[in-house]
C-alpha positions as CSV (number, residue, x, y, z in Angstrom):
1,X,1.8,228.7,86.2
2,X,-1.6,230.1,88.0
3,X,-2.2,229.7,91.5
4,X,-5.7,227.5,91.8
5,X,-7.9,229.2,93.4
6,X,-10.8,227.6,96.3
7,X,-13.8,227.1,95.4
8,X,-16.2,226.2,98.1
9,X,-18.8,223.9,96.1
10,X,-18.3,220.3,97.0
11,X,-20.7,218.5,99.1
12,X,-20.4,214.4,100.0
13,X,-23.7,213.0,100.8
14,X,-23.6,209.1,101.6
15,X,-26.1,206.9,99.8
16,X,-26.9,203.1,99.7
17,X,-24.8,203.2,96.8
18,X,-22.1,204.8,98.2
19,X,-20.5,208.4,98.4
20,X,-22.4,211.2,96.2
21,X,-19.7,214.2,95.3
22,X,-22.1,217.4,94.1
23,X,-19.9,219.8,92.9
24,X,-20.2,223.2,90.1
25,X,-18.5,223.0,86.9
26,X,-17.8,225.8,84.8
27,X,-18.0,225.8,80.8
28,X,-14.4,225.5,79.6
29,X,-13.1,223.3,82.8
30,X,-12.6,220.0,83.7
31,X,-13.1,218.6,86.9
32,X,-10.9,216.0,88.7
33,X,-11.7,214.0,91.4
34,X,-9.2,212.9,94.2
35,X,-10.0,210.7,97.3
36,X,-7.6,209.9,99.6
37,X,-7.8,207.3,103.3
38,X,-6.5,207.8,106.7
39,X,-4.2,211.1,105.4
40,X,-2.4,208.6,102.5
41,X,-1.5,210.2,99.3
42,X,-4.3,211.9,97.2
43,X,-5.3,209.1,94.5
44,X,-7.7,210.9,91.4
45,X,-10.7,208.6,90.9
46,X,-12.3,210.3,87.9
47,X,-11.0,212.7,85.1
48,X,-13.9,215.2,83.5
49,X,-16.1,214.1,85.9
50,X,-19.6,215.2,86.3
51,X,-21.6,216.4,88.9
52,X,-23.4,214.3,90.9
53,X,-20.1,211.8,90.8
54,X,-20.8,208.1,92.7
55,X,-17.6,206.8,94.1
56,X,-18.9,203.2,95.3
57,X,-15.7,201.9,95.8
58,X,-14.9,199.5,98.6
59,X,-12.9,201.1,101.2
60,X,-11.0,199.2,104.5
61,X,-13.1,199.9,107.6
62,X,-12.8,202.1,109.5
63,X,-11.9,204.7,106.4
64,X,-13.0,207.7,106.9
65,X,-12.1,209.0,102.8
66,X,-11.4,213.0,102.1
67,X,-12.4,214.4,98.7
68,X,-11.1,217.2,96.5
69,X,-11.8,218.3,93.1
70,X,-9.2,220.3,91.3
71,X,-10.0,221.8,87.9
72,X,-8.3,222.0,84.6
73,X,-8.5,223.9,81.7
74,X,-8.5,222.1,77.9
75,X,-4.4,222.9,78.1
76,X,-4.6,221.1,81.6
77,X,-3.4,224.0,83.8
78,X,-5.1,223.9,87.0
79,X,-7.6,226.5,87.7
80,X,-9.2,225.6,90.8
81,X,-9.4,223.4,93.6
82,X,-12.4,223.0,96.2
83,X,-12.1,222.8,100.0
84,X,-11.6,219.4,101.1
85,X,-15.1,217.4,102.4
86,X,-14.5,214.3,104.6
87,X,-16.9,211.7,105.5
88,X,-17.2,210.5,109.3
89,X,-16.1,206.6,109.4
90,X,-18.9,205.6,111.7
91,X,-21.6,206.9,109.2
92,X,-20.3,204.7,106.3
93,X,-21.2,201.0,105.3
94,X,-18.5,198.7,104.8
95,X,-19.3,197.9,101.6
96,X,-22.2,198.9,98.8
97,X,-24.7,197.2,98.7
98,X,-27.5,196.5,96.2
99,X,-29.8,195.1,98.5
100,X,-30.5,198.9,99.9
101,X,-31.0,201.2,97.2
């Protein structure tokens, strides 16, 4: 099995909507997206995502969520992953909201 290599596209911008993921995809891949909380397990949000993703869901307080994307290939051998982006707890809302976009 190939060793993934880094990639170092991913940025996380926050949003009223929530967290924006901006990331590169190659023709021929397919990029997963895993979010994980206060150093729990990796948990993959999105399968063949696409760049820009929206993650807006509802996280405990406090949470200050890491992301990765990890690409596949059609056989779904992994290729790549990116370097991991973290947000700063302070700087996120509680919840989406509506009301601010």
């Amino acid at each position: 099995m190939p060793t993934p290599t880094l990639l170092p596209h991913l940025q996380l911008h926050l949003v009223p909507a929530g967290r924006r993921l901006d990331f590169t995809t190659d023709a021929g891949c397919f990029a997963f997206v895993y979010r994980r909380c206060q150093q729990e397990g990796w948990q993959c949000v999105a399968r063949n995502a696409r760049s820009p993703f929206l993650d807006m869901a509802i996280l405990p307080p406090g949470a200050a969520p890491q992301y990765m994307v990890r690409y596949h290939d059609a056989a779904g051998q992994p290729l790549a992953v990116t370097a991991v982006v973290q947000s700063h707890p302070v700087a996120m809302p509680a919840r989406t909201s509506w009301i601010n976009l």
